[in-house]
Backbone as JSON, one array per atom type, in Angstrom:
{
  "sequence": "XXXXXXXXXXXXXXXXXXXXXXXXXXXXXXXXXXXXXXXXXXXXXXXXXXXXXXXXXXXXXXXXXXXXXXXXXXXXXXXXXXXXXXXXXXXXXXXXXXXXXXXXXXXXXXXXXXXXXXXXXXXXXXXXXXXXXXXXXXXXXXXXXXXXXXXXXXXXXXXXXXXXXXXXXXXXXXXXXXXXXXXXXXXXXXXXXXXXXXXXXXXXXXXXXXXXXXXX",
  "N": [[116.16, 149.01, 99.65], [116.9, 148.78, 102.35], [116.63, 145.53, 102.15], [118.19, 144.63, 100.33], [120.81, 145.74, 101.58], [120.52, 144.26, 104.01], [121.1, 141.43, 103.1], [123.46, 141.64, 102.26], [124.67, 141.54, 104.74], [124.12, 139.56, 105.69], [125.69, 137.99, 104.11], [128.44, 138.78, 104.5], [128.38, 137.77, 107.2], [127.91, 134.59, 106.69], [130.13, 131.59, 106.48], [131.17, 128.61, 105.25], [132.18, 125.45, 106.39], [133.52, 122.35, 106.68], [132.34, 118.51, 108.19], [132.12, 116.17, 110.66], [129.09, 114.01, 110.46], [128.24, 113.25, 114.03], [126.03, 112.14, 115.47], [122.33, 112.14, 115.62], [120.32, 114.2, 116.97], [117.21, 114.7, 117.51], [115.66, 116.76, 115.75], [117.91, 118.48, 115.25], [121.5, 117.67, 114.07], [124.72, 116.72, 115.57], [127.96, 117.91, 115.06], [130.77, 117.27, 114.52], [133.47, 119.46, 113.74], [136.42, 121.0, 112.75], [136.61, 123.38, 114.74], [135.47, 122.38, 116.57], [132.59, 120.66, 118.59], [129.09, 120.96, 116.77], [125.8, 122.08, 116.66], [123.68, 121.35, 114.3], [121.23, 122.55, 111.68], [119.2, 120.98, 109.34], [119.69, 122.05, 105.89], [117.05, 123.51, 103.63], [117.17, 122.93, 101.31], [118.64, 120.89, 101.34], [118.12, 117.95, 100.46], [118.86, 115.17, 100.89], [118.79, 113.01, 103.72], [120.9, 113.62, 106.73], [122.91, 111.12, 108.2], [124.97, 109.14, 110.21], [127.91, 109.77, 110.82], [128.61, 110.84, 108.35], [130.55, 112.93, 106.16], [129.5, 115.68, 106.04], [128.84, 119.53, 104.31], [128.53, 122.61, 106.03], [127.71, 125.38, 106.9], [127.53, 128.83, 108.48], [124.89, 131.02, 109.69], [124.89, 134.12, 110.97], [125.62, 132.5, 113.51], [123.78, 130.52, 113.91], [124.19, 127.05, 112.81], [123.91, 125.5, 109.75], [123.21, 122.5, 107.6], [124.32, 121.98, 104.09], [124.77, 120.46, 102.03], [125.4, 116.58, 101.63], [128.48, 115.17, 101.88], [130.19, 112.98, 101.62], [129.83, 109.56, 102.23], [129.12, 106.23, 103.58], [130.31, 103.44, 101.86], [127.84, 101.88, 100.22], [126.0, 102.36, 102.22], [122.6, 103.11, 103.04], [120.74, 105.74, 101.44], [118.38, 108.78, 102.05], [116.06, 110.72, 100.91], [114.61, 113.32, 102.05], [111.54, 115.27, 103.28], [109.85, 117.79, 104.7], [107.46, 118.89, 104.67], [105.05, 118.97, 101.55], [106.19, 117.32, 98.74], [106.78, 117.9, 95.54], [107.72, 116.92, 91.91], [108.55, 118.06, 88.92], [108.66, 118.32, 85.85], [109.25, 120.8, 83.38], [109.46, 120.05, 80.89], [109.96, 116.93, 78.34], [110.76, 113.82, 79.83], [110.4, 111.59, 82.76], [112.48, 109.15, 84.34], [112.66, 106.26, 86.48], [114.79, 103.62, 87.51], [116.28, 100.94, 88.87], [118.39, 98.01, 89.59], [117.29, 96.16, 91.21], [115.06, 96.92, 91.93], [112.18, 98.41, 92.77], [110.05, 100.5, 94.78], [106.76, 101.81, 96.01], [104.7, 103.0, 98.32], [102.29, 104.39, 99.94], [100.24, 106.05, 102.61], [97.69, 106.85, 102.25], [96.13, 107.7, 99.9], [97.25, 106.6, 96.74], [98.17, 107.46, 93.32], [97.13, 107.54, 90.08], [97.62, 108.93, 87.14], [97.25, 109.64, 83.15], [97.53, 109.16, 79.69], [98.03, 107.06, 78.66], [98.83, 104.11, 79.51], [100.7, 101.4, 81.01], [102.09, 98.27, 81.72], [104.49, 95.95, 81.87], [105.73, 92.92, 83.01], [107.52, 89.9, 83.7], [106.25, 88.41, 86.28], [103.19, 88.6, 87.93], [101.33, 89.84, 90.75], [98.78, 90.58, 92.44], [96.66, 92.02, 95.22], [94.0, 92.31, 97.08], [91.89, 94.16, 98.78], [89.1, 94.9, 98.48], [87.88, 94.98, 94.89], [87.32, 97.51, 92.77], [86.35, 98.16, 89.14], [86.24, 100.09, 86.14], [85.21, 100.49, 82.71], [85.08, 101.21, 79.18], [85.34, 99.56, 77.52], [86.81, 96.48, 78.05], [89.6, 94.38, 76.87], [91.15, 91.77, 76.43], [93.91, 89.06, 76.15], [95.14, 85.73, 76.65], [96.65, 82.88, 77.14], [96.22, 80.95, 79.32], [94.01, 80.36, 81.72], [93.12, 80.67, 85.18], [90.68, 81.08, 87.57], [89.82, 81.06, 90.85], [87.64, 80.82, 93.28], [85.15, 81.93, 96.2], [82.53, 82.98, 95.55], [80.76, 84.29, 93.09], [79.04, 86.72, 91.35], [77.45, 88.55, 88.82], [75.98, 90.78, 86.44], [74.77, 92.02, 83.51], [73.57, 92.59, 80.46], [73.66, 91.46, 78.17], [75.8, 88.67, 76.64], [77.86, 86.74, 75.9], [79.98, 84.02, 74.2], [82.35, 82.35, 72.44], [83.48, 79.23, 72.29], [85.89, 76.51, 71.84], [85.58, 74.16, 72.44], [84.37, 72.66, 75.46], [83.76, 72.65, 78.82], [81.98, 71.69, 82.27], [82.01, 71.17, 85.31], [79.35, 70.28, 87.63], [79.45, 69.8, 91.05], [76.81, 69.9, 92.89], [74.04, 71.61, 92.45], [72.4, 72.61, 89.86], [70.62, 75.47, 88.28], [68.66, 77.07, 86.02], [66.98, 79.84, 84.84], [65.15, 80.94, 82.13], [62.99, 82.72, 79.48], [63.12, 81.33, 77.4], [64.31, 78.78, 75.63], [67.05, 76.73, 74.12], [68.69, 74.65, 72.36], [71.01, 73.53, 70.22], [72.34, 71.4, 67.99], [74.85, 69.86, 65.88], [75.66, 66.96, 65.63], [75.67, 64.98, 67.9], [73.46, 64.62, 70.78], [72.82, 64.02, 73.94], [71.46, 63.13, 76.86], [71.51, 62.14, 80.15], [70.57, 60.71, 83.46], [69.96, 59.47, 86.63], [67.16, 59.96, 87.07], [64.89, 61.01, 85.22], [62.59, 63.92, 84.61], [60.15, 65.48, 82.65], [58.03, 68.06, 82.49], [55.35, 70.41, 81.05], [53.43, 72.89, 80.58], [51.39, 73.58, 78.16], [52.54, 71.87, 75.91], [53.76, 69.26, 74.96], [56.65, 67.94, 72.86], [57.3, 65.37, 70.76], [59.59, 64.62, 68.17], [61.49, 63.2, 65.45], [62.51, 61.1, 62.87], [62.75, 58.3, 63.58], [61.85, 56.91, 66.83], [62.96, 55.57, 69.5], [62.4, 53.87, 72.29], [62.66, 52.96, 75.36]],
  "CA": [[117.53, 149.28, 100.05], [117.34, 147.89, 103.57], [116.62, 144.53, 101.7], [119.98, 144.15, 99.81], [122.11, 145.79, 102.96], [120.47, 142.7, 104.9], [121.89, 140.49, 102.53], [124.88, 141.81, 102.64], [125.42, 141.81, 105.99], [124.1, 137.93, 106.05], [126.14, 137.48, 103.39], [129.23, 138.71, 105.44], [128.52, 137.2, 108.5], [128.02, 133.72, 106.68], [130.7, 131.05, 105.79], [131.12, 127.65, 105.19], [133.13, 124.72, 106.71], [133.22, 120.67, 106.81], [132.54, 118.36, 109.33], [131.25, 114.86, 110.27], [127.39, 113.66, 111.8], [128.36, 112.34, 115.18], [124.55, 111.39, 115.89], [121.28, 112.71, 115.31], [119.19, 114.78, 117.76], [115.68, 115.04, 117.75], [115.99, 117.33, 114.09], [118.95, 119.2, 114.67], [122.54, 116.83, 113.93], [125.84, 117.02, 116.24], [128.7, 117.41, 114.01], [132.65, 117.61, 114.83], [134.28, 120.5, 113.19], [137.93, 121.49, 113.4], [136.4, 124.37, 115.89], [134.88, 121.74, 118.03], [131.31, 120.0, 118.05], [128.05, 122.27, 116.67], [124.12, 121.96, 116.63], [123.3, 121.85, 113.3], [119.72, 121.8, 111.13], [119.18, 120.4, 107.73], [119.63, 123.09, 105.38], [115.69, 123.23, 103.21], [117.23, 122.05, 100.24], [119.03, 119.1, 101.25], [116.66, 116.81, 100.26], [119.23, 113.46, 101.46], [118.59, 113.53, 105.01], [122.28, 113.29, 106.91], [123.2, 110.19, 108.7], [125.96, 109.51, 111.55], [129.45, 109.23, 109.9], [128.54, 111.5, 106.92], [130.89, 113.93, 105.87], [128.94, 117.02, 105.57], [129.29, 120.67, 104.2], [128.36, 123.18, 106.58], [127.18, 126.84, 106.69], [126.92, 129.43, 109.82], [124.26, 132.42, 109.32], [124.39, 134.39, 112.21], [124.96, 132.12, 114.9], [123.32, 128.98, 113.58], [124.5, 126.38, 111.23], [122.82, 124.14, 108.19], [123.61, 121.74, 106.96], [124.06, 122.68, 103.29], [124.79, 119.48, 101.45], [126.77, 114.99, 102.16], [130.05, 115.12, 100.74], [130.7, 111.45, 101.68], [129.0, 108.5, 102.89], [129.93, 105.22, 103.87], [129.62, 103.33, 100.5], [127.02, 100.87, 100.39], [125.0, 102.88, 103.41], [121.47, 103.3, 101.94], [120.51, 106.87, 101.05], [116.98, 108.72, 101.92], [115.33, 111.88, 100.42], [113.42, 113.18, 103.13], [110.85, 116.39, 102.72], [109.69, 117.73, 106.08], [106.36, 118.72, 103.76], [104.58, 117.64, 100.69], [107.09, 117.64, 97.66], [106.24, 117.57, 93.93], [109.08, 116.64, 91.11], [108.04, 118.76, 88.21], [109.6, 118.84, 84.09], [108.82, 121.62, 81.82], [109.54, 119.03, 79.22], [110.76, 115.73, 78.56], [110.67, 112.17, 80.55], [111.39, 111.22, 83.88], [112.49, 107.86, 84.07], [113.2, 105.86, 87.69], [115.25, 102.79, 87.69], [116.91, 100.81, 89.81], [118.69, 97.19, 89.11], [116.87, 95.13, 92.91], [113.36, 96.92, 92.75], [111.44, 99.8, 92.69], [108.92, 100.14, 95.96], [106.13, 102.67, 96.14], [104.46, 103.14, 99.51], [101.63, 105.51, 100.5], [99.75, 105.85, 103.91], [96.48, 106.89, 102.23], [95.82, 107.46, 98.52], [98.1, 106.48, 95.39], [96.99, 107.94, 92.4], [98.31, 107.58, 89.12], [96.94, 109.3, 85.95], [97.96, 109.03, 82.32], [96.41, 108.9, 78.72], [98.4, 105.72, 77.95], [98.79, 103.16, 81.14], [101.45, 100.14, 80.74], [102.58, 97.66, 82.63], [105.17, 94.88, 81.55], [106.68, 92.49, 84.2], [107.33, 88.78, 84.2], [105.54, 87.75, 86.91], [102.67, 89.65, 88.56], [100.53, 89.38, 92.21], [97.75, 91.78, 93.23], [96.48, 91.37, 96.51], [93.08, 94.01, 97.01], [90.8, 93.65, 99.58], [88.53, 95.15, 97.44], [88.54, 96.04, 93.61], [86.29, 98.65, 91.74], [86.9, 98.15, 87.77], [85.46, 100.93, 85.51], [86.14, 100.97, 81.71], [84.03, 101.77, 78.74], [85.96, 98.53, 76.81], [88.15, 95.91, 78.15], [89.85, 93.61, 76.18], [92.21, 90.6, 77.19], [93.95, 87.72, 75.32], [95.84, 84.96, 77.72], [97.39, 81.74, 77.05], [95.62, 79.92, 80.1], [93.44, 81.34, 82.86], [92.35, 79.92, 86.12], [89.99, 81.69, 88.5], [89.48, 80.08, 92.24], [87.3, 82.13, 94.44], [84.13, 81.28, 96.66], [81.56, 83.62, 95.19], [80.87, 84.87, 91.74], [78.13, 87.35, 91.01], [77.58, 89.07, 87.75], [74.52, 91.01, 85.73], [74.96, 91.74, 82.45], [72.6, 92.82, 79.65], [74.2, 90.9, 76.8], [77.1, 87.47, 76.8], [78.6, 86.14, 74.22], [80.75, 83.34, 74.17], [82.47, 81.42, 71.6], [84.66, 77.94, 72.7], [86.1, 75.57, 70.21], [85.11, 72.78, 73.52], [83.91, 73.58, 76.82], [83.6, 71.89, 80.01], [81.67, 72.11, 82.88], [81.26, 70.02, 86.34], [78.64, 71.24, 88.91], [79.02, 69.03, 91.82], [76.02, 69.97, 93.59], [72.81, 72.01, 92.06], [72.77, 73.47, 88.34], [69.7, 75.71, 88.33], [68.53, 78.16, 85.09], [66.0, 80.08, 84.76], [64.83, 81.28, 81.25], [62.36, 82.72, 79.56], [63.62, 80.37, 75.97], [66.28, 78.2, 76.11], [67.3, 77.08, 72.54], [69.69, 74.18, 72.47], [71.09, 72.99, 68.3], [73.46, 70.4, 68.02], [74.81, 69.08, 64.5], [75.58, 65.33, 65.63], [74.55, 63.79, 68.77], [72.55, 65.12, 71.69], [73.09, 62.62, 74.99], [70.97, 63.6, 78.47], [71.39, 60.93, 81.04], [70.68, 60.7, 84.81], [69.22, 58.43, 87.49], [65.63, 59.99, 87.01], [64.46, 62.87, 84.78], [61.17, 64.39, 84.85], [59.95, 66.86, 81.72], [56.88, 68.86, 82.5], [55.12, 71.29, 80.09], [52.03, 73.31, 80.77], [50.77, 72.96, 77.69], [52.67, 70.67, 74.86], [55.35, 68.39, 74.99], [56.38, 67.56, 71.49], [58.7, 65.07, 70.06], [59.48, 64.98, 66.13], [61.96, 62.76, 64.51], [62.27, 60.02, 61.42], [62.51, 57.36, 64.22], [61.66, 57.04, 67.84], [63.07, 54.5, 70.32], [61.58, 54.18, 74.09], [62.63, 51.28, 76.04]],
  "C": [[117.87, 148.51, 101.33], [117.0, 146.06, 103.36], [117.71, 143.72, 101.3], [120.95, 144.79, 101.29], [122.05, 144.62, 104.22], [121.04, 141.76, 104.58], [123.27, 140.25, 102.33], [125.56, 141.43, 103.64], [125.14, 140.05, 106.42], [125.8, 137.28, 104.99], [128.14, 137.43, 103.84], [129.68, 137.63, 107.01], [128.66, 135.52, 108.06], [129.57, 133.04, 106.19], [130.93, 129.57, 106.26], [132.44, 126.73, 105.72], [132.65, 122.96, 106.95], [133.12, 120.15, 108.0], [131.8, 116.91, 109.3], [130.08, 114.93, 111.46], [128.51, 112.62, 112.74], [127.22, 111.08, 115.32], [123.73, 112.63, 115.7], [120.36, 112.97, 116.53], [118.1, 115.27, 117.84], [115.91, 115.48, 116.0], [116.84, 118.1, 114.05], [120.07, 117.57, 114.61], [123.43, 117.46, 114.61], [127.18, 116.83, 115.35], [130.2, 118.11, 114.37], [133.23, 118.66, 113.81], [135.76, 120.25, 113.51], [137.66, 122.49, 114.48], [135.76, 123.46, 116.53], [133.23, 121.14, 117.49], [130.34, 121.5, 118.04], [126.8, 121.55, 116.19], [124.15, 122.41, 115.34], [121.52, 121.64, 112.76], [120.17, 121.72, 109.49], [118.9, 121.63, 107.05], [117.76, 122.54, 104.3], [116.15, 122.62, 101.29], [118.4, 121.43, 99.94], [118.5, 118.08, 101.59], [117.58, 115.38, 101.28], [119.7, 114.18, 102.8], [120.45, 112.47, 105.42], [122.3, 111.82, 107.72], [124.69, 110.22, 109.51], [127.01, 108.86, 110.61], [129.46, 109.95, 108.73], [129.53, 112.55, 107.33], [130.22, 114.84, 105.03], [129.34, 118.55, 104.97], [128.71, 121.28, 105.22], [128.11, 124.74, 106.81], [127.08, 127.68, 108.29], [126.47, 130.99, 109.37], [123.91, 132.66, 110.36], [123.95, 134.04, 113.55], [124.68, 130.79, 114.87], [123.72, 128.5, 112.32], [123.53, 125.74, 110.9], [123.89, 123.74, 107.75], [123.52, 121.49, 105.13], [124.2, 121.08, 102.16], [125.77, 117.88, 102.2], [127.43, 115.24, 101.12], [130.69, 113.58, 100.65], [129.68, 111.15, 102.23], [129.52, 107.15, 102.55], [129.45, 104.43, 102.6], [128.79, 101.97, 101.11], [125.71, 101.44, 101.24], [123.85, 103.27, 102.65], [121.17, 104.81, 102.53], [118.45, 107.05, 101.36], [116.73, 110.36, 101.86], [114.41, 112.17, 101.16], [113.07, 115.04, 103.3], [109.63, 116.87, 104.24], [107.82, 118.05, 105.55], [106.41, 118.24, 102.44], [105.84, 118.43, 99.55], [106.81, 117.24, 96.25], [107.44, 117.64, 93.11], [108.0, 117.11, 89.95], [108.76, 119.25, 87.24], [108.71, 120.04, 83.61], [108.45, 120.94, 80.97], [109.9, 117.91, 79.27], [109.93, 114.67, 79.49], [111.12, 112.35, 81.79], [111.4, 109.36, 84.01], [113.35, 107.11, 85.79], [113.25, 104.52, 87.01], [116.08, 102.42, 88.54], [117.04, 98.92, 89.34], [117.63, 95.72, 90.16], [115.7, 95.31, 92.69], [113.48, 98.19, 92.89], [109.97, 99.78, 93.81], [108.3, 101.6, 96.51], [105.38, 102.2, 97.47], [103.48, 104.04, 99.95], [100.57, 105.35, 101.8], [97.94, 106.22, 103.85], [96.45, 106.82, 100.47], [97.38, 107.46, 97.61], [97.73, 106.52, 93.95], [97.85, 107.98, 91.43], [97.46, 108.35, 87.63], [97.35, 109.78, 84.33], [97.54, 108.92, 80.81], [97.16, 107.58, 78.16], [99.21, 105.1, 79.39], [99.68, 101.55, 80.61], [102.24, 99.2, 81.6], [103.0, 96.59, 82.26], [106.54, 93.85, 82.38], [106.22, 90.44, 83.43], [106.36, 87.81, 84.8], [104.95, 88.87, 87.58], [101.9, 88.83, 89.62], [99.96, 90.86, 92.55], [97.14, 90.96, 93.82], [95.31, 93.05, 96.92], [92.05, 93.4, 97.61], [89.24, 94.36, 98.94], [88.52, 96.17, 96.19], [87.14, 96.83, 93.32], [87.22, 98.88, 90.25], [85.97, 99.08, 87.07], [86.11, 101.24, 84.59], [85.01, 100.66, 80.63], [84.16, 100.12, 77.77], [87.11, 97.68, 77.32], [88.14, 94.84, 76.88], [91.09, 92.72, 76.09], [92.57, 89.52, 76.26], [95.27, 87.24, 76.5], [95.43, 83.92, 76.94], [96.59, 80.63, 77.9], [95.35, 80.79, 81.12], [93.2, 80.45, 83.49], [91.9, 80.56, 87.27], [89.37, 80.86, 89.95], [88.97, 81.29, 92.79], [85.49, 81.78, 94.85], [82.64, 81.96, 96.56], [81.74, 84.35, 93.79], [79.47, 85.62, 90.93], [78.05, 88.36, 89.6], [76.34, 89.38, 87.29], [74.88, 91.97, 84.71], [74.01, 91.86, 81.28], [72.7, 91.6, 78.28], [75.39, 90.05, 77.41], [77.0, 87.13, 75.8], [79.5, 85.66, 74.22], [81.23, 82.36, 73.08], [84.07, 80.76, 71.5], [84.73, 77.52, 71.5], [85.99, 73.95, 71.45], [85.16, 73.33, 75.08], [83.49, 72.15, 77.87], [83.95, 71.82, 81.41], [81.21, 70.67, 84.11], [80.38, 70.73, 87.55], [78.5, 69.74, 89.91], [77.79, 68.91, 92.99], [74.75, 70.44, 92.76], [73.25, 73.0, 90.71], [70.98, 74.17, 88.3], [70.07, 77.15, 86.87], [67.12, 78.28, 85.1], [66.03, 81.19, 83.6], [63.46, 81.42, 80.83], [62.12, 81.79, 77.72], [64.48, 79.99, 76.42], [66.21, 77.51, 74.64], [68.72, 76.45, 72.79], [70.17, 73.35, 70.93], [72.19, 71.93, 68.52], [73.05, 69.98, 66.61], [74.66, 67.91, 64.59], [75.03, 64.94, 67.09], [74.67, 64.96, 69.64], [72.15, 64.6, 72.75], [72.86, 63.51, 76.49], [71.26, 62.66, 79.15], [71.58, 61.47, 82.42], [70.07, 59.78, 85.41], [67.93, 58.4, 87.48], [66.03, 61.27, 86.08], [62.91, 62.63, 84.66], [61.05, 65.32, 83.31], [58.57, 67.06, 82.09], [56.4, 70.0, 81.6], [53.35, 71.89, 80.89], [50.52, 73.37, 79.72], [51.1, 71.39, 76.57], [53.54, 70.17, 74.86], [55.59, 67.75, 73.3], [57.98, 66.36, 70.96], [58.86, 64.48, 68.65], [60.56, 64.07, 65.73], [61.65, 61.46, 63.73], [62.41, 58.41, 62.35], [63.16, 57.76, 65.86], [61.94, 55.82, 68.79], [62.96, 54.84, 71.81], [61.65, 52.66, 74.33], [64.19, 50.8, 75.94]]
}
């Protein structure tokens, strides 16, 4: 009972009137009335924080006003949703869908987390920039037009590779080193080594086999 007669009696004492932001003080706003200027605070759910020149609505409960919703704003003036704690946007049902015609610009000061059972991403032109990545996936699988990878270290280990070119080609301007424990090279038509010196060593057999042999 003394619950609802409180409400009442707020509900009496309150009422509403217009007015414009002068300027912004610390977190309350100064705002011109027809009764004169008044200390206001941001009412808790008016998310678009006010700005100087807004025509505001206005509220007084007992003394102090809020700022209850912008009724105008200068057109063009950019707009900002501002949540004094953390705020979650939350459907029952359905889609939410953000667009915007200039750009869409996410921003976070520590983690950005996104999670999803189907992940898509379709742009034009793309640029990631990651001072370092961590990739973890049970299967990737990629098809591109033309690739080109520049970068001054390239480490990799790997149980299993498997590659198959339709022509390949490779320049090592400095040292080509492998180490196998088979190596297993087939060629259908020709088979062309050349350098300034080569060496072959074997520990035990060196063997060479075809229907004719030229040396010299």
């Amino acid at each position: 009972m003394q619950s609802a007669a409180r409400a009442r009696q707020t509900q009496r004492e309150a009422h509403a009137e217009h007015g414009a932001v002068l300027r912004v003080d610390g977190p309350a706003y100064i705002v011109e009335t027809e009764s004169g200027e008044v200390r206001a605070k941001r009412a808790t759910s008016c998310l678009l924080e006010p700005a100087a020149g807004d025509l505001v609505l206005l509220t007084a409960v007992n003394g102090a006003h809020y700022i209850l919703a912008v009724l105008e704003r200068e057109e063009g003036a950019p707009s900002h949703l501002v949540s004094e704690g953390d705020l979650q946007i939350r459907l029952r049902r359905g889609s939410l869908g953000i667009a915007a015609p200039d750009g869409v610009h996410l921003a976070a000061g520590k983690d950005l987390s996104m999670a999803a059972s189907t992940f898509r991403v379709q742009a034009k032109e793309g640029h990631v920039a990651l001072e370092l990545f961590t990739f973890l996936s049970k299967m990737a699988r990629g098809e591109v037009d033309r690739a080109k990878l520049i970068g001054r270290s390239l480490d990799s280990a790997l149980e299993r590779l498997s590659q198959r070119v339709k022509r390949s080609y490779r320049i090592v301007e400095e040292a080509d080193h492998v180490r196998a424990e088979r190596i297993d090279y087939a060629a259908k038509g020709n088979l062309a080594i050349h350098s300034e010196n080569a060496k072959i060593t074997a520990c035990h057999v060196v063997k060479i086999d075809a229907d004719q042999i030229q040396v010299g």
